[in-house]
MMTF fields as JSON, N, C-alpha, C and O atoms, coordinates in Angstrom:
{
  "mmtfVersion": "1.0.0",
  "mmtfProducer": "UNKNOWN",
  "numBonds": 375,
  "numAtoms": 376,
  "numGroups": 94,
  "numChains": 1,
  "numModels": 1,
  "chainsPerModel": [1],
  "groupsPerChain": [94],
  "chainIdList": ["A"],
  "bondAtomList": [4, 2, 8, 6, 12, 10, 16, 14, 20, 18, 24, 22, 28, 26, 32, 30, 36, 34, 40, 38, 44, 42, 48, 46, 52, 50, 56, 54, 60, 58, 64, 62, 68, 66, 72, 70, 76, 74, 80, 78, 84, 82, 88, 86, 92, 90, 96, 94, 100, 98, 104, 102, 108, 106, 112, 110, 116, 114, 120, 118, 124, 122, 128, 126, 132, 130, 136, 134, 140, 138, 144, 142, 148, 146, 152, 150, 156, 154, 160, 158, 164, 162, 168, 166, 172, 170, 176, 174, 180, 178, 184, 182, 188, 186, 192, 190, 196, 194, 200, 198, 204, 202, 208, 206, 212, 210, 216, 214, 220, 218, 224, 222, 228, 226, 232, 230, 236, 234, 240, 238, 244, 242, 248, 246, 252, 250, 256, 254, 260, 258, 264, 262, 268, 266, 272, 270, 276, 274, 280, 278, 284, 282, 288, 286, 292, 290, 296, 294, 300, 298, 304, 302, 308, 306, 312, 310, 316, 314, 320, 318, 324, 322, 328, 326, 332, 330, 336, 334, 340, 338, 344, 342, 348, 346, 352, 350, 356, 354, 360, 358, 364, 362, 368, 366, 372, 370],
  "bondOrderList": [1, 1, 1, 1, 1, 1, 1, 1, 1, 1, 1, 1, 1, 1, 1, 1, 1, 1, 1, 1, 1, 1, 1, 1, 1, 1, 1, 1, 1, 1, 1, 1, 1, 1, 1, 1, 1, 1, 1, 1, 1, 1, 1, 1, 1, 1, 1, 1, 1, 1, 1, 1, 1, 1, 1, 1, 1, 1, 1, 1, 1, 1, 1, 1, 1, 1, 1, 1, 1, 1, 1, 1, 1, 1, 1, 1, 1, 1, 1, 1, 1, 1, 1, 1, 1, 1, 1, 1, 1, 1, 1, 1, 1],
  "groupList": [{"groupName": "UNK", "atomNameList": ["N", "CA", "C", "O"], "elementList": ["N", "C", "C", "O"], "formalChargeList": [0, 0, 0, 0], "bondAtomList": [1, 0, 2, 1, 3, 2], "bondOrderList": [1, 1, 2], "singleLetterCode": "X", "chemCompType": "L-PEPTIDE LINKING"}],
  "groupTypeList": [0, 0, 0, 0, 0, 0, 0, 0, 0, 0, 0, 0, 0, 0, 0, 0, 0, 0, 0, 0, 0, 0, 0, 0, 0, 0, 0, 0, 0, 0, 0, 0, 0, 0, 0, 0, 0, 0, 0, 0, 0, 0, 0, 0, 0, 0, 0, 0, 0, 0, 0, 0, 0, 0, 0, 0, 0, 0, 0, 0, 0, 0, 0, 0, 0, 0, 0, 0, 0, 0, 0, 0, 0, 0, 0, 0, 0, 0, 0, 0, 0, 0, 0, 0, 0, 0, 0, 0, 0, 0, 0, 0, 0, 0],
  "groupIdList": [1, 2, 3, 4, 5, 6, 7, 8, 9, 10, 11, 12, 13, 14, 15, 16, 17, 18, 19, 20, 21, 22, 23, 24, 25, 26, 27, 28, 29, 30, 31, 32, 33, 34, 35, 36, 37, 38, 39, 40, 41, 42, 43, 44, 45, 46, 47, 48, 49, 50, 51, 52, 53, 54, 55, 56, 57, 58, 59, 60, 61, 62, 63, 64, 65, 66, 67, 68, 69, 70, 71, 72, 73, 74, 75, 76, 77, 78, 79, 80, 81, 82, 83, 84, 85, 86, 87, 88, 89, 90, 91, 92, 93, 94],
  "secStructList": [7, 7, 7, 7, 7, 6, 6, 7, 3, 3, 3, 3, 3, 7, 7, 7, 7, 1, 5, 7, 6, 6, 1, 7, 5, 7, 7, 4, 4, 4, 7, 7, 7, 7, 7, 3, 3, 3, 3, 3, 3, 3, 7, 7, 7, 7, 5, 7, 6, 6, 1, 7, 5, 7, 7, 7, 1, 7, 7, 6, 6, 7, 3, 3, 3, 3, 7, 6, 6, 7, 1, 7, 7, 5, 7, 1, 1, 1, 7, 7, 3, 3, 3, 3, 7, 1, 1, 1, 3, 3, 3, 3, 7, 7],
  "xCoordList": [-1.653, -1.277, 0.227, 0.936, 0.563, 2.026, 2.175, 1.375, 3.437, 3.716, 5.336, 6.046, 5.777, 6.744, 7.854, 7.441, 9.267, 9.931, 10.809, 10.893, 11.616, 11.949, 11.699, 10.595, 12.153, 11.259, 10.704, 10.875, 9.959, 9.096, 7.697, 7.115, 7.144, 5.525, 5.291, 6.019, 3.885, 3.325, 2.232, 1.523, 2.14, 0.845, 0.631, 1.188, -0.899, -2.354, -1.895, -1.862, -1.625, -1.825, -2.944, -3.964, -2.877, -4.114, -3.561, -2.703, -5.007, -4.89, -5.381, -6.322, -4.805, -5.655, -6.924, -7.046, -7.823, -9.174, -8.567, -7.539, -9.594, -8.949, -9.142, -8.486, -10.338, -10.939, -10.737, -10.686, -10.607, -10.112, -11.281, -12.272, -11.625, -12.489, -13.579, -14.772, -13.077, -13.782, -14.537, -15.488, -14.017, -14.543, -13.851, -14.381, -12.241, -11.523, -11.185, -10.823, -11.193, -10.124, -8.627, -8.264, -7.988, -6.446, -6.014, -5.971, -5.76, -4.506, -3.784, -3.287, -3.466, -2.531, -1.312, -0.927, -0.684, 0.137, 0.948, 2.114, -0.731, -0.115, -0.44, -0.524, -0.515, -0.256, 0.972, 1.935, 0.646, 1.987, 1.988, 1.041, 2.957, 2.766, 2.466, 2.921, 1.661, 0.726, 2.269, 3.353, 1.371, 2.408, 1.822, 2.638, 0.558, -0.267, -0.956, -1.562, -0.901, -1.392, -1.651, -1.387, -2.513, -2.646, -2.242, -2.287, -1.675, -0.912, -1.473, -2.135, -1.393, -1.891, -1.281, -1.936, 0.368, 0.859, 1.839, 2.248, 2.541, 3.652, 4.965, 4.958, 5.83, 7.134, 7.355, 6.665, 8.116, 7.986, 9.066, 9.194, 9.932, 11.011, 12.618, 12.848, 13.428, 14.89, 15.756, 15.327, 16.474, 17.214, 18.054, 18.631, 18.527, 19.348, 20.647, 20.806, 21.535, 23.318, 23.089, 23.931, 21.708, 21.879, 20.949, 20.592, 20.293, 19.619, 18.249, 17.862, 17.505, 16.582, 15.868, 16.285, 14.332, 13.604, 13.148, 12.692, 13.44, 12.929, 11.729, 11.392, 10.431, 9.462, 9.192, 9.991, 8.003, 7.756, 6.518, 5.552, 6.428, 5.904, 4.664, 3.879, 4.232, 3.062, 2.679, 3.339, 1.141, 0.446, -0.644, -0.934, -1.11, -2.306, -3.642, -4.511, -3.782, -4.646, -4.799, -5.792, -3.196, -2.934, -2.662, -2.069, -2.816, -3.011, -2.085, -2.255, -0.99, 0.573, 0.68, -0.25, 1.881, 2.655, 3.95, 4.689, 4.448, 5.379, 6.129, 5.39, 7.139, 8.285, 8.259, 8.388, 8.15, 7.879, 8.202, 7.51, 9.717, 10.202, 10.826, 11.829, 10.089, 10.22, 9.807, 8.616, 10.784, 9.342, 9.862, 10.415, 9.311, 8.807, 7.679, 7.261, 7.228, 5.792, 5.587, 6.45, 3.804, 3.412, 2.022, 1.403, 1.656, 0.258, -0.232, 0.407, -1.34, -1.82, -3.3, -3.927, -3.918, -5.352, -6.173, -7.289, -5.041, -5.488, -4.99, -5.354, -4.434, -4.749, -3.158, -2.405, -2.861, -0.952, -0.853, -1.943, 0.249, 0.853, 2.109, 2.526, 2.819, 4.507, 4.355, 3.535, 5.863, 6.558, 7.759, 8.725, 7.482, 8.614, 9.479, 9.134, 10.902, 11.431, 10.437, 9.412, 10.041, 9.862, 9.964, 9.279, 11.177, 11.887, 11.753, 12.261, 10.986, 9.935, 8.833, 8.483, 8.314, 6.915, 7.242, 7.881, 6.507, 6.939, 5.8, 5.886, 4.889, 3.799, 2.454, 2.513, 1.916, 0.513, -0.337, -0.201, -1.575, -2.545, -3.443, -3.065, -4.284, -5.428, -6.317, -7.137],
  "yCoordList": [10.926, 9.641, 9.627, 10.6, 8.425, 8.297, 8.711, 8.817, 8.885, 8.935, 8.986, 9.989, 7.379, 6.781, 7.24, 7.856, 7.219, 7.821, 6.757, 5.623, 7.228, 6.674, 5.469, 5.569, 3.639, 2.721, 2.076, 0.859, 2.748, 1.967, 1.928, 2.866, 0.889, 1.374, 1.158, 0.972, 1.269, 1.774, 0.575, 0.62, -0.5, -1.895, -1.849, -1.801, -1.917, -2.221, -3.691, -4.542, -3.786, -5.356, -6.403, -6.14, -7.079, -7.809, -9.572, -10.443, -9.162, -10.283, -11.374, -11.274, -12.886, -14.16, -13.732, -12.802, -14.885, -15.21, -15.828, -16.499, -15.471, -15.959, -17.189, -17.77, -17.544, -19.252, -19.846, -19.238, -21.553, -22.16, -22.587, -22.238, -23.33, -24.195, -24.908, -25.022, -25.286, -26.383, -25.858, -26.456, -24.2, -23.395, -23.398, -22.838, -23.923, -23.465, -22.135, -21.934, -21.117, -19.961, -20.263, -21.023, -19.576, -19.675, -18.27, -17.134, -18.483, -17.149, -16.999, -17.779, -15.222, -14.543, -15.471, -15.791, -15.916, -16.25, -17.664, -18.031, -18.263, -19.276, -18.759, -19.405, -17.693, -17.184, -16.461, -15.848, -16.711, -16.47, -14.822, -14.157, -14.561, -13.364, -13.042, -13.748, -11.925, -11.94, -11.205, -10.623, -11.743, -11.987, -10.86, -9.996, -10.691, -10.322, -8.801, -8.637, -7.784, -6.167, -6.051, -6.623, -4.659, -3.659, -2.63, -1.861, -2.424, -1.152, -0.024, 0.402, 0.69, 2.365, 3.258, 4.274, 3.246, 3.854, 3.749, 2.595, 4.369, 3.949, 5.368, 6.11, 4.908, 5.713, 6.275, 5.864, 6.989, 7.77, 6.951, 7.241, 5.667, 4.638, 5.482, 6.691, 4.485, 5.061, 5.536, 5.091, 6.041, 6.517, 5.669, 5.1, 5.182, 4.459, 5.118, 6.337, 4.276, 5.003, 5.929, 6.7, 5.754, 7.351, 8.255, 8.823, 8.557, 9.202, 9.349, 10.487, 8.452, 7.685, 7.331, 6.325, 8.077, 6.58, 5.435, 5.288, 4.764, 2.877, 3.252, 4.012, 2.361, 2.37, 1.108, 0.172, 1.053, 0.29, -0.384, 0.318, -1.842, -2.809, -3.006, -3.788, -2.471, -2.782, -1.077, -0.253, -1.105, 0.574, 0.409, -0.682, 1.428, 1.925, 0.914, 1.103, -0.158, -0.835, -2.184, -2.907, -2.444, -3.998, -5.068, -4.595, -5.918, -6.644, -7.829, -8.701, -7.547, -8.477, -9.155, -9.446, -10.049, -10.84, -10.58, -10.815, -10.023, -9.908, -10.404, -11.146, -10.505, -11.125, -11.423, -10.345, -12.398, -12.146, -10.968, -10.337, -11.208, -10.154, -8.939, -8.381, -8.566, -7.346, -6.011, -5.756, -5.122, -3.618, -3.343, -3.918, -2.176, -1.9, -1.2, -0.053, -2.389, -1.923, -0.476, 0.216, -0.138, 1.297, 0.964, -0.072, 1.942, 1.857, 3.339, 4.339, 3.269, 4.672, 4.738, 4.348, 5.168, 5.607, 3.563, 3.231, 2.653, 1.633, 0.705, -0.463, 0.88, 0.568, 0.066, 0.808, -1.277, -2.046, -1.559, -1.444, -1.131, -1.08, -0.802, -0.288, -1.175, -1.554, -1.151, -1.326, -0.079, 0.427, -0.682, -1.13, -0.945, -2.048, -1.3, -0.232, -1.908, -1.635, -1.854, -1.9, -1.992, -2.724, -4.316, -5.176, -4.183, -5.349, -6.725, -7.845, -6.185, -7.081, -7.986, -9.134, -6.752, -8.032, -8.478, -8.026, -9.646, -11.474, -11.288, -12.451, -10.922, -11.359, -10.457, -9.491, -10.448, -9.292, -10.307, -11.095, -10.164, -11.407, -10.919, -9.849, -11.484, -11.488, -12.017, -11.943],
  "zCoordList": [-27.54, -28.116, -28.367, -28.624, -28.255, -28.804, -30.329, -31.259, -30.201, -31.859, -32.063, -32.122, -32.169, -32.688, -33.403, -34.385, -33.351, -34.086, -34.762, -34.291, -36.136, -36.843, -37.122, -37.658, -37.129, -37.782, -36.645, -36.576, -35.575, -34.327, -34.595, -35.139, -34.238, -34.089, -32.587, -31.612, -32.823, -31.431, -31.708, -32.713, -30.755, -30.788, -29.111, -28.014, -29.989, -28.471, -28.33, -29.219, -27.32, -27.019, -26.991, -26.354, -27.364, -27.513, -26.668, -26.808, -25.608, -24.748, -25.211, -25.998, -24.796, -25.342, -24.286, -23.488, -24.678, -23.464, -22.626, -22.724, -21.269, -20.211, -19.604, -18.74, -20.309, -20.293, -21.716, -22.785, -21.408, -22.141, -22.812, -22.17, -24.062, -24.698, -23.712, -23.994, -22.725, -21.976, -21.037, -20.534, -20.595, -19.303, -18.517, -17.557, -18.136, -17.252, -17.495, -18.654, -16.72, -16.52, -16.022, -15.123, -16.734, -16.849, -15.727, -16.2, -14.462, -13.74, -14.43, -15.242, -14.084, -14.786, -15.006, -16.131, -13.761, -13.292, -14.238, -14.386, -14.847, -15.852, -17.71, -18.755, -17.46, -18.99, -19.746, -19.285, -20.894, -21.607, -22.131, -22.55, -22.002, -22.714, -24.132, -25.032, -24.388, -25.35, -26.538, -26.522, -27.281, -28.941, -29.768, -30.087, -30.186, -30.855, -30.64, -29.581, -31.505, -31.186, -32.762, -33.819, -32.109, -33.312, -33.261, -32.301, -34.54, -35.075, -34.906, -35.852, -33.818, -33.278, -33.801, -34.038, -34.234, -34.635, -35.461, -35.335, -36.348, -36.731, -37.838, -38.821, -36.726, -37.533, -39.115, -40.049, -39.22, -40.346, -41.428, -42.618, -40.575, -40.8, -40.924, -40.899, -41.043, -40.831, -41.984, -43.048, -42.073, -43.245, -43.846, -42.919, -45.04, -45.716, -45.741, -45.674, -45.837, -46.282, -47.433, -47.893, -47.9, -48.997, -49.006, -50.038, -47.449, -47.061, -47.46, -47.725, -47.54, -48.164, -47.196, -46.622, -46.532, -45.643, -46.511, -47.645, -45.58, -45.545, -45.333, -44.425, -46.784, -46.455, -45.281, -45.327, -44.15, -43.331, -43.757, -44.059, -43.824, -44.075, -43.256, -43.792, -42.004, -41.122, -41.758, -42.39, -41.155, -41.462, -40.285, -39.794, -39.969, -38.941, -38.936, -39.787, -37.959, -38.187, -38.422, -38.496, -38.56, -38.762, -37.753, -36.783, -37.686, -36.292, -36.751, -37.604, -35.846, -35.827, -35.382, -34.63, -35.403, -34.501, -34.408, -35.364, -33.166, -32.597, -31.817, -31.169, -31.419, -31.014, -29.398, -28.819, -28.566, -27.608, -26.079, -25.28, -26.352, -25.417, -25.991, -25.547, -27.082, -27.794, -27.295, -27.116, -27.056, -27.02, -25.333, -24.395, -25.681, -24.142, -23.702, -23.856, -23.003, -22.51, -21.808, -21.267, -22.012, -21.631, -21.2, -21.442, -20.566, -19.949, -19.998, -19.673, -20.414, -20.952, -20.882, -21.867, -19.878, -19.543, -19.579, -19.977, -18.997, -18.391, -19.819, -19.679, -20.821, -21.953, -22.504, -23.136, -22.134, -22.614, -23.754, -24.313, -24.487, -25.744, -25.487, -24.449, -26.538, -26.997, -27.966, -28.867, -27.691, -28.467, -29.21, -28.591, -30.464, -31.132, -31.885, -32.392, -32.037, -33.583, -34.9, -34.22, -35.999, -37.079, -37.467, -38.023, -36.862, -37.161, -36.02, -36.07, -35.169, -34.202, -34.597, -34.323, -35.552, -35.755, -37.084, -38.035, -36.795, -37.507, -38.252, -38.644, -38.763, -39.394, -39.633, -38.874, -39.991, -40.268, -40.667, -41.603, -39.542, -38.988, -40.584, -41.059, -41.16, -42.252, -42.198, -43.112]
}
């Protein structure tokens, strides 16, 4: 498994459905890139000007919203996840 360093996490991507409300299916080709993962992993965060880690605000398990062209994607035994800064994801889904 990955395992993130200083304030990065590590998010499963999570795909929309591929059909709409009505029963159309949507091609790849007209979908958006996915926004939304869960937290697989996450950094130990970065040091302050007084040598201090920054606690990090997401934890193991939380299912985000992230930034669209954030990260860089990975593929791992068939399975998308992005590696982010912290400072990527926008929100913690509830």
């Amino acid at each position: 498994m990955l395992k993130p360093l200083g304030d990065r996490i590590v998010v499963k991507v999570i795909e929309d459905t591929e059909q709409t409300s009505g029963g159309i299916f949507i091609p790849d080709s007209a979908k958006e890139k996915p926004q939304k993962g869960e937290v697989v992993a996450v950094g130990a965060g970065k040091f302050n000007d007084n040598g201090e880690r920054e606690p990090i605000d997401v934890k193991t398990g939380d299912t985000i919203l992230y930034a669209k062209y954030a990260g860089t994607d990975i593929k791992m035994d068939g399975v998308e996840y992005k590696i982010l800064s912290v400072k990527d994801a926008l929100a913690i889904i509830e």
